[in-house]
SEKE-887895 format. One record per residue (C-alpha): x, y, z; residue in one letter. Coordinates in steps of 0.2 Angstrom, whole numbers, plus 5000, padded with zeros to 4 digits. Example, Ala and Ser with C-alpha at 12.3 -4.5 7.8 and 13.67 -1.06 7.14 Angstrom:
506249785039a
506849955036s
***
This chain:
515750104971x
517450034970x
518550014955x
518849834955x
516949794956x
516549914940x
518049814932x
517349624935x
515649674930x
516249764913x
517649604912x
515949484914x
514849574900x
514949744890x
512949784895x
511849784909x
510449674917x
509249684903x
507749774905x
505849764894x
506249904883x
505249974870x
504849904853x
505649994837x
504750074823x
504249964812x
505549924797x
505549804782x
506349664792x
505549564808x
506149654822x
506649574838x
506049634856x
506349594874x
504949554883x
504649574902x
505149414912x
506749384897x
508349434893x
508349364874x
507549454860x
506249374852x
505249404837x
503649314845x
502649414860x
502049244869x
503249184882x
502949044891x
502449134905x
500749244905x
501049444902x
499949584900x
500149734892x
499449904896x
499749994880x
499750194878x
497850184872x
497350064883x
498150184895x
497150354891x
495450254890x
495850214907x
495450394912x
496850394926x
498050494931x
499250404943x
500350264941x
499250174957x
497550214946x
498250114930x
499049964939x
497449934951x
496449954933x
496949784931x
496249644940x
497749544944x
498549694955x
497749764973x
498449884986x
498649915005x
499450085003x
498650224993x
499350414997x
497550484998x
496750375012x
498150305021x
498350325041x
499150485047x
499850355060x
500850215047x
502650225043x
502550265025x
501250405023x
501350515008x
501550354996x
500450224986x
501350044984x
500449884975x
500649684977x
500149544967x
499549364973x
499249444990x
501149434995x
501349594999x
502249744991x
503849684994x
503749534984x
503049624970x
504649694958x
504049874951x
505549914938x
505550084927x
506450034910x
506849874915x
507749954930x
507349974951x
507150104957x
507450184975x
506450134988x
505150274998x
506250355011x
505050275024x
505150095026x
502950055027x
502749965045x
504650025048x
505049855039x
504549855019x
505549955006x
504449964991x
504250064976x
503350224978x
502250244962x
501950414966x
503550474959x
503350434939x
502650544928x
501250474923x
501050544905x
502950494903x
502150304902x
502350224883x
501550044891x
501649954906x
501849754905x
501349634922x
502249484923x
501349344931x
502549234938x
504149234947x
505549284939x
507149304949x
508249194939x
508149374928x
507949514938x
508549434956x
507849494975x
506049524978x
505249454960x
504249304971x
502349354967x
502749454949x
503649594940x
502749774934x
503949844920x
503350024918x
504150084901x
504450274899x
504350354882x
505950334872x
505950464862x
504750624856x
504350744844x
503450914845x
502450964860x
500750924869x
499951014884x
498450914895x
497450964909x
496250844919x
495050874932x
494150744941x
492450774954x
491350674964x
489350674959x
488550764975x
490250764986x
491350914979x
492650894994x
493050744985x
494050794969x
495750794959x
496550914944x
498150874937x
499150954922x
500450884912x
501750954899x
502850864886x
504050914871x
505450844864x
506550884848x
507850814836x
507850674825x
508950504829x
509350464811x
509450644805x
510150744819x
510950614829x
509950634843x
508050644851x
508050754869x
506050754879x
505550834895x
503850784902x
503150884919x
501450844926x
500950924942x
499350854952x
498350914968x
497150814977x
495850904991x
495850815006x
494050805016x
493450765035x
492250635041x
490850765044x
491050825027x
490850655019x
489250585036x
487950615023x
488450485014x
488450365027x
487450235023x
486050165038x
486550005040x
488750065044x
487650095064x
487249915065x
488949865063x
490049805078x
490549955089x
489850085075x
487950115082x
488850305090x
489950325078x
489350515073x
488950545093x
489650715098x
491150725108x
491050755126x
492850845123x
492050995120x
492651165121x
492251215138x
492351015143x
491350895153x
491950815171x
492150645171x
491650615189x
491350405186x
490450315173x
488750365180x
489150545183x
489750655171x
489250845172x
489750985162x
490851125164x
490051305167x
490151415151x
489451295138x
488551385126x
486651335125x
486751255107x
488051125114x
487151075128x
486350885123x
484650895131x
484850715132x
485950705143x
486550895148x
488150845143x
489351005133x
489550905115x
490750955102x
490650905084x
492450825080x
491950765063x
492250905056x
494150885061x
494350705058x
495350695041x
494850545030x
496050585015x
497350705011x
497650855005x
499050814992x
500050904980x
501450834969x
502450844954x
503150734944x
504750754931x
505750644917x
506750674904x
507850564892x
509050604880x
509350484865x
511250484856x
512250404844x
514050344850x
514750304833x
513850204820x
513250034832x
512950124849x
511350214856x
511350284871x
510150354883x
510250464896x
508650484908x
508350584921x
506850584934x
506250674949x
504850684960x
504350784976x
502650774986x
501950864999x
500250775010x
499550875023x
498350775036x
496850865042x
496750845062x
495950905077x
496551025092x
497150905105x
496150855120x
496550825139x
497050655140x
497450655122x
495650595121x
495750445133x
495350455152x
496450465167x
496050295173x
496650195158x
498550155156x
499950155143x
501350075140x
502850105126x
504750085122x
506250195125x
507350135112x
509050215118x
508950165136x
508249985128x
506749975142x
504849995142x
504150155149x
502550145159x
501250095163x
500750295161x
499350385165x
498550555164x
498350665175x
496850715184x
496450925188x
497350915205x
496451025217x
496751215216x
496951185197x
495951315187x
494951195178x
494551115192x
493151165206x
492951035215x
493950985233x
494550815227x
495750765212x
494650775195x
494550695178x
494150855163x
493650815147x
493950945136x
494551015119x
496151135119x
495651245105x
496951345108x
498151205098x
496851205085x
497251335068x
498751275063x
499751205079x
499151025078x
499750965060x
500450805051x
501250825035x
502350725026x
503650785012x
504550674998x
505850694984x
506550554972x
507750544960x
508650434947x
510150474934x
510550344923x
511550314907x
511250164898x
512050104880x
511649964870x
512649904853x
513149754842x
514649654846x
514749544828x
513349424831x
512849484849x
511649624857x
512449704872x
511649824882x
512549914899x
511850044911x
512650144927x
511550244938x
511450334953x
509650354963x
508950424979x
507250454988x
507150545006x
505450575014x
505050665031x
503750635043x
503050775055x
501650815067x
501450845086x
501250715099x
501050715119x
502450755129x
502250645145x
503150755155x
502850925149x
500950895147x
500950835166x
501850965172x
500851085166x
499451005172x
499950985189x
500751155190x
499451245183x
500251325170x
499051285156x
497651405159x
495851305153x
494951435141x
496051535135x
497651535123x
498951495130x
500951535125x
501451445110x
503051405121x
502051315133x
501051225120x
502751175112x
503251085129x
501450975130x
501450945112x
503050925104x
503550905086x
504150725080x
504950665063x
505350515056x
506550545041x
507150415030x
508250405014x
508850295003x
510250294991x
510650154976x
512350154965x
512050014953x
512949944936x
512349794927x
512749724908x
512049604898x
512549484882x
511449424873x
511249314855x
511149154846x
512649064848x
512148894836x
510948834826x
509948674830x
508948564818x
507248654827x
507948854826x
509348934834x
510148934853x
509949084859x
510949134878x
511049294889x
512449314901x
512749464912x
512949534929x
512249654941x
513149754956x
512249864968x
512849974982x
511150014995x
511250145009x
509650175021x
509450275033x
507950285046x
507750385062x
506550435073x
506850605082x
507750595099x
506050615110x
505250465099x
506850365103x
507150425122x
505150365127x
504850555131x
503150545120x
501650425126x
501350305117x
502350365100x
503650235096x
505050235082x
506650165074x
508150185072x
509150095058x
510850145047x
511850035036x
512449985019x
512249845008x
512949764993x
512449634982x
513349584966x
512349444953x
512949354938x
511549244927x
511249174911x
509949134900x
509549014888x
508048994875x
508148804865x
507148744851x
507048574856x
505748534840x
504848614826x
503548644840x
504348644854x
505448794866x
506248764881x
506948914893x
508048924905x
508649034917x
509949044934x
510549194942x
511849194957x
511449324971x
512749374985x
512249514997x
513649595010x
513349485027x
512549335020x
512749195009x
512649164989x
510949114984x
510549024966x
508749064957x
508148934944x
506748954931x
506448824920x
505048854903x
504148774889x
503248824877x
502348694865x
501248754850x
500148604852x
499048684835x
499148834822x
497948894835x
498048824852x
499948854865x
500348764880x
501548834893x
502348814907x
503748894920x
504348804937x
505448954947x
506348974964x
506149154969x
507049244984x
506949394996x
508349475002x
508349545021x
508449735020x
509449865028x
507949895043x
507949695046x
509449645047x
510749815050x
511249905061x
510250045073x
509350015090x
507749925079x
505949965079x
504150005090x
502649995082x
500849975086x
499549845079x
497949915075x
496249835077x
496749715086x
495449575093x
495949545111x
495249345108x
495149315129x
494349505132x
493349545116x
491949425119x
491749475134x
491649675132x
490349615117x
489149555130x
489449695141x
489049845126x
487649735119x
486649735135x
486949955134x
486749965115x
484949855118x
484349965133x
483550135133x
485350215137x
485850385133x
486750425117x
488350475127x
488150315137x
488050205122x
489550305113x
490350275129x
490150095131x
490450085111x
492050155116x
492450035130x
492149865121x
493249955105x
494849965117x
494749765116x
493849715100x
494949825089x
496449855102x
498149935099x
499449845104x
501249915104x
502849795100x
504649805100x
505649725085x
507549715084x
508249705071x
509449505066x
510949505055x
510649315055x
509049325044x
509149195030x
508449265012x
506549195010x
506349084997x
504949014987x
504548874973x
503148944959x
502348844947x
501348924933x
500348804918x
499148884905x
498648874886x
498249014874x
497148994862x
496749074845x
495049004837x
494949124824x
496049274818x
496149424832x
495149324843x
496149224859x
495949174876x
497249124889x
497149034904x
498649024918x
498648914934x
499749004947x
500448924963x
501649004975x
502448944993x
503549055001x
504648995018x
505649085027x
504749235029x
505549375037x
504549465049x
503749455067x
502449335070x
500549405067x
499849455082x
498449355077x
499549195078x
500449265096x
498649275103x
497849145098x
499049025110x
499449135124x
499749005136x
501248935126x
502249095124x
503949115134x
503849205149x
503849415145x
503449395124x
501649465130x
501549605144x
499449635152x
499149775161x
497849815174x
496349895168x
495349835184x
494950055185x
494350055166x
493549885168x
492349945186x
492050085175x
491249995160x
490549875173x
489650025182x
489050085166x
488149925162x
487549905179x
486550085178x
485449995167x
485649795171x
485949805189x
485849615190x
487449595177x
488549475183x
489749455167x
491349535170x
493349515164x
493749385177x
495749475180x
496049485164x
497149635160x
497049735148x
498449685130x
499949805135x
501749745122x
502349635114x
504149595110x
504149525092x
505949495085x
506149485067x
506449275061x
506349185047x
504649085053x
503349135040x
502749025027x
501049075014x
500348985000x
499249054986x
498648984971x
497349014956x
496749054939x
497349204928x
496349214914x
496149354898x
495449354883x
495149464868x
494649484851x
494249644837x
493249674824x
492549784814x
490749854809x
490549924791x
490250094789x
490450114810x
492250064816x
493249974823x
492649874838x
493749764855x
493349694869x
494549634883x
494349544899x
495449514912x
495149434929x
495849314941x
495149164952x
495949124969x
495848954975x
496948974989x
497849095000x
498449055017x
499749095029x
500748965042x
500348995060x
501748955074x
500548925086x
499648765078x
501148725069x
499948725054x
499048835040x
497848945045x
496148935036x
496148975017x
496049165016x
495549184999x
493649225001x
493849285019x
494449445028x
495949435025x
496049385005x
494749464998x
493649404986x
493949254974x
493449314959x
493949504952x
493749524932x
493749674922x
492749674904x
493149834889x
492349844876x
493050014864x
492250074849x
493050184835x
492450284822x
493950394820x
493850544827x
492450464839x
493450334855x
492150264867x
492150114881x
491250044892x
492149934907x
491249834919x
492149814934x
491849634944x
492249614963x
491649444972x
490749414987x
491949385005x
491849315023x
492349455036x
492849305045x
494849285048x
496349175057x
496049305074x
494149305071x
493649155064x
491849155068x
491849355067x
489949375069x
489749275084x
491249335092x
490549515090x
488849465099x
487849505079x
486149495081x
485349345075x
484149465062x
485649545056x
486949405055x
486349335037x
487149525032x
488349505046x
489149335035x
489549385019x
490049555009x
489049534992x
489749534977x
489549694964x
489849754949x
490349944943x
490150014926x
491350144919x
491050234903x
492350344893x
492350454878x
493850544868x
493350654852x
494650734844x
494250884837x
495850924825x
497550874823x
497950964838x
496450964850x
495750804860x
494550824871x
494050664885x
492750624896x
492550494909x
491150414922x
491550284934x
490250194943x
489050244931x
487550184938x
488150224954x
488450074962x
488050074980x
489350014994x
489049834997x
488649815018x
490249785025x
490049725046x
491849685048x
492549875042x
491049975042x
491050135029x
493050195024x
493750325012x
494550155004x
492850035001x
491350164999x
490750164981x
490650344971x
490150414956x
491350534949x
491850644931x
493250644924x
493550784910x
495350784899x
495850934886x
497450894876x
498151004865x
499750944852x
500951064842x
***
């Protein structure tokens, strides 16, 4: 960072942006504190903005272990990323991220101490840099507090939908030593252990100094499909394209040949056991192979030292690490790589800017020695020979931050300053089909079928691929703060300060990735640096007895664009002794990142589960009349398999990246009350509304599909499929001979160039609502109960192509359910803590912008579209108990889903590692010295 920047920023203030830091012991006098969402000390804990705080007990009643467990504990915070069930084939493997409001993780601000810090090396969907909460020490947590409302007048880019300000231990003294383990009733694949130490010494007022460490290491088992099919329920067969989904592979060991639709035989050598006698087709179980979750293990470090400089200033110094390793289960690969010879592929080779294919596999040329017969043929088979350890995804991770921060008296003013250095780097690898080397050795018959073949040559078919990414952040910030006059209501209190960052990320495929040399594997390129400097101010005004106004402004300027001004404007009126009204009005902005807008060859990606709206209805009809007939398990599996390839469709793009992106912007409104009736007994109620413009991103492939006609020429590329199509056509004719449905030319959805533009625009708004209250029971303890939920009225997202809102998400696929609460209820007896939380989740529509009458458009039977039309709504009871035997020994035990809580019957998704239901037991020992 250069000198003259550190120079203005210690010229504009002697501290840094302010962060939510911890409370101080208690002492004789009132004690101010800084509240998430402010840069002013306050003496009173209600702002005029809603937040909730996660203390250290509410914490270890929770039962959880990770930082993704605590947050989605709460019922204002969800996920779309979670480290132990995400796709081997996204961007961001190996990390769990977390939004609010629906708007996604990047609009969501996740600050340690107040602080950012660097985002995962992988950019999720090669666009979103977001906080990984994977990399902080969980048993380093003193309390988390969630910010319900905007705040980028305070803490500036990406604070549209809310800020989570996860504060560390400050300080601590003596030792303690905890294991956890955690295992699923009837499923012991599916389980977790963890173990965590801390100790810290020294005294700040006697020895000058407190120093801690904390290290917590955890390791989660990862488990296969066929490992978790007992589980299944019966009603995840009746759902759109599932009625085969445990059907046997035809790639089998010793293979099938695919001689057409009607004639498929299997290859000599099949052992009797495989043989389907349905059919007399050679089956293999893939199940087994098929990865559902990860096998994880992680670690997770921090460590702060506390000092006196002089008599007035305390200073900290923190250190924290992380590293992760996640290992995919997979399968050996297949001829094809699963698919058939007569289907095609497209994808993008980034350095020579064009679009590779269409590609197809080849067939067993005659002569090969798979191949027996006298004319060209397609084998289905599985090469077991890149089985054991060949074939493998994994994905390794470290993070890092150093920081030193200070904080002192001035005369009459606070003033707090921090400097820091942060990095996080993550690597992607697994294996991917070389188009050239696997066709080569197919044609030239130098991959020998049934045996094990050189490791050289299984290199050249099935090549290793990365993606690496690392980011890097250098930041100073400083912050004044105090009361600068006294009005006839209380004092003026301001905060000025500033904020300079230096950002560096870095992205890369590997060269075959970028080169189009694997099919239908695509990858980004991007490297460049950002930085962004911030000056804002403060100010909280008693206006009457009664009455508080705030406000806020914060001037942003990143390298390459132009200044942007954040307002916030609050009030706060204590309406009665026991009844506040509050309200905030705030513009919010996004930044563009380094992948959006910098420099590098941009971006391919693929959309997955795409509805084809001009071919899905038609492929419906066609697997309906197969699924309804006296068909052969393989032929139904096969026809399930047709109609999937346009009802939930890949479809690969290409994104560039636009240095003339705009920052998106966005106006929230916020209006609640609080309301004390009685002593330790309050409720609050918060009305939320939010409108973002500008968004940065490609146009939802929903929204590029639904008015295909009106795109410019080239944005959408089909591709014949008449080969696949008269396959499936054949198929259905074997046993509807009079079928005349058919896909009328339509080809099959083959790439879409996307470009990153500022065109978006979502709306959300709704109810946040707590309440709580204690009490106690003579002679048994001391009882509280806590509830916490939220209410969406609306959610929805602007569609180019109608120039117009889309439907209102919230309570469709999309959205979710409406209505998510959570009720606890605790009760302690001293050495006795027990809870009980019920755990509330809404009914939903599956229906959605690109399927907006999902159940018709997937051909549903009428008897089975009543559960077709709506996911029920359920409840889950957790229960947990902490006895502590002595001073030093505490022992914990938690059930989730106590009643064990079946998986409501989903159509839309069928049965994932993410939505079926479990009961699991947690056990916790603890010991203290």
């Amino acid at each position: 960072m250069k000198k003259n920047a550190i120079s203005i920023a210690l010229a504009l203030a002697f501290t840094p942006a302010v962060y939510a830091q911890e409370a101080v012991q208690a002492e004789p006098k009132i004690q101010r504190v800084e509240i998430t969402g402010s840069s002013i000390k306050r003496t009173d804990s209600e702002t005029a903005a809603s937040v909730q705080v996660l203390s250290r007990k509410d914490i270890e009643r929770t039962g959880e272990h990770t930082v993704l467990g605590l947050l989605t504990s709460t019922a204002a915070i969800s996920t779309n990323i979670n480290s132990a069930s995400s796709s081997s084939g996204s961007f961001a493997t190996g990390s769990s991220g977390v939004s609010m409001r629906g708007l996604g993780k990047v609009s969501t601000l996740v600050l340690v101490n107040g602080r950012r810090i660097a985002p995962y090396g992988l950019a999720d969907g090669a666009q979103e840099n977001f906080t990984n909460l994977d990399a902080i020490a969980t048993d380093a947590i003193e309390r988390i507090e969630i910010l319900k409302d905007g705040a980028s007048a305070i803490y500036g880019s990406d604070a549209i939908a809310g800020v989570i300000n996860i504060i560390l231990r400050k300080d601590y003294q003596g030792g303690k030593v905890q294991v956890n383990y955690e295992a699923t009733d009837g499923f012991a694949d599916r389980r977790n252990r963890s173990v965590s130490a801390i100790y810290g010494f020294g005294d700040l007022e006697e020895n000058g100094f407190n120093t801690y460490l904390t290290f917590e290491g955890y390791k989660r088992d990862g488990y296969t499909t066929g490992e978790l099919a007992s589980r299944y329920p019966a009603w995840h067969r009746q759902t759109p394209g599932r009625s085969t989904w445990d059907a046997k592979s035809t790639f089998s060991p010793t293979g099938n040949y695919f001689l057409s639709s009607t004639n498929i035989v299997a290859a000599p050598g099949c052992p009797a056991t495989a043989i389907d006698p349905s059919d007399k087709l050679c089956k293999f179980d893939v199940l087994q192979y098929s990865g559902l979750t990860t096998n994880n293990k992680r670690y997770a470090a921090a460590s702060n030292t506390r000092f006196k400089i002089g008599r007035d200033i305390d200073a900290n110094f923190e250190i924290t690490t992380a590293g992760a390793n996640n290992d995919y289960i997979v399968a050996p690969f297949s001829t094809n790589n699963g698919g058939t010879t007569s289907s095609t592929s497209v994808w993008y080779n980034a350095l020579a800017g064009k679009m590779v294919g269409p590609f197809s596999y080849p067939k067993l040329p005659v002569g090969n020695n798979g191949n027996p017969y006298s004319t060209p043929v397609e084998y289905r088979a599985r090469l077991m020979d890149t089985g054991e350890g060949f074939n493998f995804n994994r994905t390794e991770s470290d993070q890092s931050r150093f920081m030193l921060a200070l904080n002192g008296t001035l005369g009459n003013f606070d003033w707090k300053s921090a400097v820091g250095h942060m990095t996080s780097s993550a690597t992607k690898a697994t294996r991917a089909v070389s188009a050239k080397g696997y066709t080569d050795a197919i044609v030239n018959n130098t991959y020998k079928f049934g045996q094990k073949n050189d490791v050289a040559l299984l290199n050249q078919m099935f090549p290793v691929r990365t993606t690496e990414g690392e980011a890097k952040i250098e930041f100073i910030d400083a912050t004044v703060t105090g009361e600068v006059m006294q009005l006839p209501a209380g004092p003026l209190s301001i905060a000025v300060g500033t904020d300079i960052r230096r950002n560096s990320y870095e992205m890369k495929s590997s060269d075959n990735v970028l080169g189009g040399e694997l099919v239908g594997v695509f990858g980004l390129q991007v490297k460049d640096r950002q930085s962004q400097y911030a000056v804002f101010t403060e100010a909280t005004i008693p206006v009457v007895k009664r009455v508080e106004l705030s406000a806020a402004l914060r001037a942003d300027k990143t390298s390459g664009a132009e200044a942007h001004l954040s307002p916030k404007l609050g009030a706060k009126v204590q309406a009665l002794d026991s009844l506040l009204l509050r309200g905030t009005a705030a513009g919010g902005f996004r930044a563009p990142n380094i992948v959006e807008t910098g420099n590098g060859l941009g971006r391919s990606s693929v959309a997955t589960n795409v509805v084809d709206q001009r071919r899905c209805p038609i492929a419906s009809e066609l697997n309906n009349i197969i699924q309804k007939s006296s068909a052969t398990a393989a032929d139904k599996a096969l026809a399930n398999s047709y109609r999937n390839n346009d009802c939930l469709s890949s479809l690969p793009s290409f994104v560039s990246a636009n240095p003339d992106l705009k920052p998106e912007t966005s106006r929230s409104y916020t209006l609640g009350l609080v309301f004390e009736p009685v002593k330790n007994w309050t409720l609050a109620l918060d009305y939320y509304n939010i409108e973002r413009k500008d968004e940065i991103g490609t146009r939802s492939v929903a929204d590029v599909l639904k008015n295909e006609a009106a795109l410019p020429a080239g944005q959408l590329i089909r591709i014949d499929n008449s080969a696949t199509d008269n396959e499936f056509l054949a198929l259905v004719r074997k046993y509807a001979p009079g079928t005349t449905t058919n896909f009328q030319g339509i080809g099959k959805l083959g790439m879409v160039y996307n470009p990153y533009v500022n065109s978006g625009k979502t709306r959300a708004s709704g109810f946040d609502f707590d309440a709580s209250g204690k009490f106690k029971i003579a002679n048994v303890g001391d009882v509280a109960l806590k509830l916490d939920g939220t209410y969406a009225l609306k959610y929805q997202q602007y569609l180019v192509a109608d120039n117009a809102y889309g439907m209102n998400m919230a309570g469709n696929y999309d959205g979710g359910p409406r209505l998510r609460m959570k009720l606890r209820g605790a009760l302690n007896t001293g050495k006795v803590d027990q809870g009980i939380t019920l755990n509330y989740r809404g009914a939903w529509s599956p229906n959605s912008d690109d399927a907006p009458t999902y159940c018709v458009t997937n051909k549903v039977a009428a008897d089975q579209m009543a559960a077709c039309g709506k996911v029920r709504a359920y409840t889950t009871v957790d229960y947990n108990l902490a006895y502590t035997m002595s001073k030093n020994v505490k022992l914990s035990a938690y059930i989730y889903n106590l009643l064990n809580q079946d998986t409501p019957v989903n159509y839309r998704d069928g049965i994932t590692a993410n939505n079926m239901l479990f009961r699991s037991f947690g056990l916790s020992a603890a010991y203290t010295f």
